[in-house]
N, C-alpha and C positions, 0 to 999 in steps of 0.2 A: 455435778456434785453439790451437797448443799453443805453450805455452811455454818459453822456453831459461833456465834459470836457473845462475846462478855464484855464487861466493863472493863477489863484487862487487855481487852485487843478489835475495841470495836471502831477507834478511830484511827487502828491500822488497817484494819480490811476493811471498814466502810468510808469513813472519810476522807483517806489516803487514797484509794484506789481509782486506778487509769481508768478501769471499766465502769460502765452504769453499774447501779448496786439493789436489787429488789428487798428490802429490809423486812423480815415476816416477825412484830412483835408477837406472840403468842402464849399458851399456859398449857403444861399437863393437863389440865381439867376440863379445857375447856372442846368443845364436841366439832362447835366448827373448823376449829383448828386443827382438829386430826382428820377430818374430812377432806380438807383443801391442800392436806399431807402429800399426797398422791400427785394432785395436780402441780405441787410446787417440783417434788422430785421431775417430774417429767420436762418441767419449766427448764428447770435447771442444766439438764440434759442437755436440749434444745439448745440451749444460750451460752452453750458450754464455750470460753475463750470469746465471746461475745457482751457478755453481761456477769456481775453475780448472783446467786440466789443467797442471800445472808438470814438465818434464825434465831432471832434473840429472845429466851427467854422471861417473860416480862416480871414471873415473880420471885426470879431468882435474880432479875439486873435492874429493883425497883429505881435506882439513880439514873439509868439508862431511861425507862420507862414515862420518867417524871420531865427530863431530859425535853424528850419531843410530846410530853402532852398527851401520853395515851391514856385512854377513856375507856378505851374496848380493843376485844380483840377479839379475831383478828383482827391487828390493824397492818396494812402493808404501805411500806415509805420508801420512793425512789431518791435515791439520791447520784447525783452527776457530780465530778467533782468538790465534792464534800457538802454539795449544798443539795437542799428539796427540791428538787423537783417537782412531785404529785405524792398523791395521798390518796388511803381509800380503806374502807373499814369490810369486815365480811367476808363470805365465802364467792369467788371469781372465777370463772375458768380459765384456763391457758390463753387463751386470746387476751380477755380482759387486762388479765396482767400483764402481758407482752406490749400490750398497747399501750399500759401505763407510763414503762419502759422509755416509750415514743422512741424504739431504733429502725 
């Protein structure tokens, strides 16, 4: 399952969290990002109690956004124990982003 994250609760489920975390900043509008839709639920799925799949909208959580530097979106940002991990901008398939993951 994926999940919605805000400024309101995004350093409880992403920084907090036991699990890896795949961070998908993204926008309504933007084309790649509804494209990679798919591929992220399926992710998500897969990595169910293994990782999480987190979605934060970039132009409704501009202090989030500003936060880690996004430029473009998609952008996707692992993060382990509240810290970076990896990073990577674009449309990726299931592999690509599992790999990012490194589980």
């Amino acid at each position: 399952m994926i999940i919605h994250a805000d400024k309101s609760n995004f350093d409880t489920i992403v920084l907090k969290s036991e699990l890896p975390v795949l961070v998908d900043f993204w926008a309504p509008w933007c084309r790649p990002c509804q494209t990679v839709l798919p591929v992220l639920e399926a992710l998500s799925r897969d990595l169910d109690g293994i990782a999480k799949v987190v979605k934060v909208n970039a132009d409704e959580n501009p202090t989030l956004a500003a936060r880690y530097k996004i430029m473009s979106i998609p952008t996707f940002i692992v993060f382990k124990n509240g810290e970076i991990t990896n990073q990577t901008i674009g449309i990726h398939t299931k592999d690509n982003l599992k790999k990012l993951l490194e589980l």
